[in-house]
Structures are given as structure tokens and as C-alpha cells.
C-alpha positions as CSV (number, residue, x, y, z in Angstrom):
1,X,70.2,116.4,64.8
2,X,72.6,115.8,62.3
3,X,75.5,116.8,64.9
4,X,73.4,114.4,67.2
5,X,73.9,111.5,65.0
6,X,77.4,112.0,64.1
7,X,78.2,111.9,68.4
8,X,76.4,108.6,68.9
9,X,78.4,107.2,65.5
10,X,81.7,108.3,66.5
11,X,81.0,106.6,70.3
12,X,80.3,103.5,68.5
13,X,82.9,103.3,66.3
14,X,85.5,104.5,70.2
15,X,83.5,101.0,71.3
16,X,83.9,98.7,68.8
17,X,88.0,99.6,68.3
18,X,88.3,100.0,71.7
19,X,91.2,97.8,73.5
20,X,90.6,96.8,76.9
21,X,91.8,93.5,79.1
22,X,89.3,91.7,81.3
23,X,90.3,91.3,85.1
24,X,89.4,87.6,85.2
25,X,92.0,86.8,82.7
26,X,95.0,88.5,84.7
27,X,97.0,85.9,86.3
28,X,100.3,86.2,88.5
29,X,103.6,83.9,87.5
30,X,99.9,81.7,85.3
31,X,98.1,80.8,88.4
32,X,97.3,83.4,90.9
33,X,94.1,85.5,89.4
34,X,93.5,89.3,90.4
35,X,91.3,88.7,93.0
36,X,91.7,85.4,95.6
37,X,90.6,84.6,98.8
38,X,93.6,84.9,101.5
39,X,93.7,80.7,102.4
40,X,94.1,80.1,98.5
41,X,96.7,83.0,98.2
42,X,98.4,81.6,101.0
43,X,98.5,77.7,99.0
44,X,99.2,79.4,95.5
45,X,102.0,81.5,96.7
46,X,105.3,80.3,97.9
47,X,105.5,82.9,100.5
48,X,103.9,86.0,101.8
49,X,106.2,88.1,102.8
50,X,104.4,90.4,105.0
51,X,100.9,91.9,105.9
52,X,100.4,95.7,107.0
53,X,98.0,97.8,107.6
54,X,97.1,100.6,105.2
55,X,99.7,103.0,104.8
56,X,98.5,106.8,105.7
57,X,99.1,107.9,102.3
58,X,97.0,105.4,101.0
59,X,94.4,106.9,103.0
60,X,91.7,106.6,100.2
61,X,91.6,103.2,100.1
62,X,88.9,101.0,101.7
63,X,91.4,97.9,102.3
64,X,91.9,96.8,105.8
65,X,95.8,95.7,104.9
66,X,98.3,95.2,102.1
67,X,99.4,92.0,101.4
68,X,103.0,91.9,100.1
69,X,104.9,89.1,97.9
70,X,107.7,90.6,97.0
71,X,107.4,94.2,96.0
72,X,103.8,92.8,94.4
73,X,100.8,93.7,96.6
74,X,97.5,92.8,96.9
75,X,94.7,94.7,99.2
76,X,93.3,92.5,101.5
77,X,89.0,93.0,102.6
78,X,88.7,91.7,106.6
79,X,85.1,91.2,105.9
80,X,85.3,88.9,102.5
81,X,88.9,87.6,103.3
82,X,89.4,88.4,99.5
83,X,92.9,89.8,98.4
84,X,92.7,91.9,95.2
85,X,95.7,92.7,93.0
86,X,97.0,96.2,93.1
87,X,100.4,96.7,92.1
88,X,103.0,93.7,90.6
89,X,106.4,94.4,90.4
90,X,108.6,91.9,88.6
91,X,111.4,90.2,91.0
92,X,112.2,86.6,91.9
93,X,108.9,86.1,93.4
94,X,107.1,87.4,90.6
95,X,108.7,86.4,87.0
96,X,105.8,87.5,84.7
97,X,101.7,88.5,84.4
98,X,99.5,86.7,82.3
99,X,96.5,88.3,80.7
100,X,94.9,85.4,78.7
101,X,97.6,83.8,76.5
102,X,99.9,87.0,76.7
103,X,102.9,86.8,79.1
104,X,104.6,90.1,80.6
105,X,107.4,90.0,82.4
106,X,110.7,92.4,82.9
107,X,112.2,91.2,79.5
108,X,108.9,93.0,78.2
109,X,109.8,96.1,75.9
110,X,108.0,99.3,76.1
111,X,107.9,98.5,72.0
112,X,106.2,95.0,72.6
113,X,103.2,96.9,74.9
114,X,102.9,99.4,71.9
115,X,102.5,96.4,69.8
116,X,99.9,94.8,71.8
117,X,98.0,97.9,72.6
118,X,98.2,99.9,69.6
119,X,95.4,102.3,70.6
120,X,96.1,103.3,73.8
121,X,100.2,102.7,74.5
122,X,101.2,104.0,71.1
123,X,102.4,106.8,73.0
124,X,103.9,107.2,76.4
125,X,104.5,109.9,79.1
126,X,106.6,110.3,81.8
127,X,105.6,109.8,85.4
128,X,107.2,110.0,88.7
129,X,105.8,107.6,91.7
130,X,105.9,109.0,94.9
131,X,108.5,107.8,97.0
132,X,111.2,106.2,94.0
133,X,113.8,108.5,92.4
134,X,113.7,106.7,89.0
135,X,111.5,108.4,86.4
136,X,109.1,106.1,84.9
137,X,107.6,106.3,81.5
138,X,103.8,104.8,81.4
139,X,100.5,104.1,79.5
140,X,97.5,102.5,80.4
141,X,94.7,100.3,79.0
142,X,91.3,100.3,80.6
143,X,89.9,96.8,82.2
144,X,86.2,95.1,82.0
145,X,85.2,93.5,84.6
146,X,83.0,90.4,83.8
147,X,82.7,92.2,79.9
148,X,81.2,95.4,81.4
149,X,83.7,98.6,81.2
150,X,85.2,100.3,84.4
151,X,86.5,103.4,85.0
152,X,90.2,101.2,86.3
153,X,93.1,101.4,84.1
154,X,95.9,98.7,84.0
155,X,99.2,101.1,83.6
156,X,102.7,99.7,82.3
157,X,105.4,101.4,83.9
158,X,108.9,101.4,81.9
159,X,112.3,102.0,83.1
160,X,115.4,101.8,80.7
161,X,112.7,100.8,78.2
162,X,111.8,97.6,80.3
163,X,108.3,96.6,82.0
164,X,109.0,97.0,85.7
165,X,105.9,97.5,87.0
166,X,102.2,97.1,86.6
167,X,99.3,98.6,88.7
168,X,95.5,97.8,88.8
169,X,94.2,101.9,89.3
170,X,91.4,102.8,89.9
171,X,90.2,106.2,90.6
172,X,89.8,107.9,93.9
């Protein structure tokens, strides 16, 4: 019982100090929010660049397209003509990533994110992304959606001790 007790305690006090960022207060270059409808992307954008369909090695994903600005992609549903973010790399297209009053952007220092997410960035690992030859270093956060926990992570990727990229995971 007493080993019992101690579980539940120490999941409360993982809750109460965990850090997390809600999806609804992610925001491209301020304006453009995580997930859009494809007409209001197409206003809030200054220009899509392309739309293809789903890669083969993306092969677990339920998206009908990918919807690129830039390097930055959303996934794009048919059905609910909804784009949701995926992955944002920073370029000319897209100078920086809001979440709430926090700005991100390629002047972003892997120390900053450390800062900010004490908890769960304090430390970093090294990654490799399939298909680039650099060798990123990364940590992650998890996201709330509407206040409820989900099993997505937002990861930082570093490179030179930069933010250079950002993805929206979520597990396959």
C-alpha cells in the first residue's frame, strides 16, 4: 500500500512540474496557427510553394499531401481541407515560431531552449534525419492539445548550436 501511495504521489508531483506547450498557441512568422484550413493558408501565406502527394517513406501517415512553404510543411486532409503543421524549418519564408508570447527563430540558442524548458531540454542527444548529412542535436517537449496531454512531442533540432528546425511528432 504504502509503495501504492508513494506511485500515485510521485505521478502527481511528474504532473504538476511537468512542461508542456499547447498546439493552439503555436503560430508561424505570429499568424499562421498549427492547424488551418487550406483557403486561409492560402490568404495567410505569401506563397505556397508546392503541394505533393505523400512521400512513400512517409507511408504511415494518413495525410492525402504535403503542403510546402519553404522547407516548412504542413499535411494536408482532402476530406476536412485542413492543413496541420508538421515540420518548420527556418528560411526566408519562415523567420520564426511563436508559442504564446515566446518567439523562436534561427538566432535561437540550443542554451535559450534549455532555459525555457528546463525539464525536458536540459539535456540533448544527437540525432541523424534521414536523408540530410548534417548531424543534428535534439530534445523535445510534449504538447496538450485543448489542455488535455498527447502522446506528440514538439522536438528542437540544433545545428552549430542554432535552432534549425522544429517538428510536430507524433508517434506511429
Amino acid at each position: 500500500m504504502k509503495t501504492f501511495l508513494n506511485l500515485i504521489f510521485a505521478g502527481i508531483l511528474i504532473s504538476v512540474n511537468a512542461q508542456s506547450v499547447e498546439l493552439n498557441d503555436i503560430r508561424l512568422n505570429g499568424n499562421i496557427p498549427f492547424q488551418i484550413n487550406i483557403n486561409e493558408l492560402k490568404s495567410l501565406a505569401k506563397q505556397i510553394d508546392s503541394i505533393k502527394l505523400i512521400p512513400e517513406l512517409m507511408d504511415m501517415s494518413i495525410a492525402d499531401s504535403i503542403i510546402y512553404i519553404g522547407k516548412t510543411h504542413f499535411e494536408f486532409y482532402k476530406v476536412s481541407q485542413k492543413c496541420e503543421l508538421s515540420v518548420v524549418y527556418f528560411d526566408e519564408k519562415i523567420t520564426e515560431l511563436n508559442i504564446g508570447k515566446l518567439t523562436l527563430s534561427n538566432k535561437t540558442t540550443e542554451k535559450d531552449i534549455s532555459e525555457y524548458f528546463k525539464s525536458d531540454c536540459s539535456s540533448t542527444n544527437f540525432i541523424d534525419i534521414y536523408g540530410e548529412t548534417e548531424k543534428y542535436i535534439t530534445c523535445g517537449i510534449p504538447l496538450t492539445l485543448n489542455g488535455k496531454m498527447t502522446d506528440n512531442r514538439l522536438l528542437f533540432f540544433f545545428l552549430n548550436g542554432k535552432l534549425k528546425r522544429i517538428d510536430l511528432w507524433e508517434p506511429s
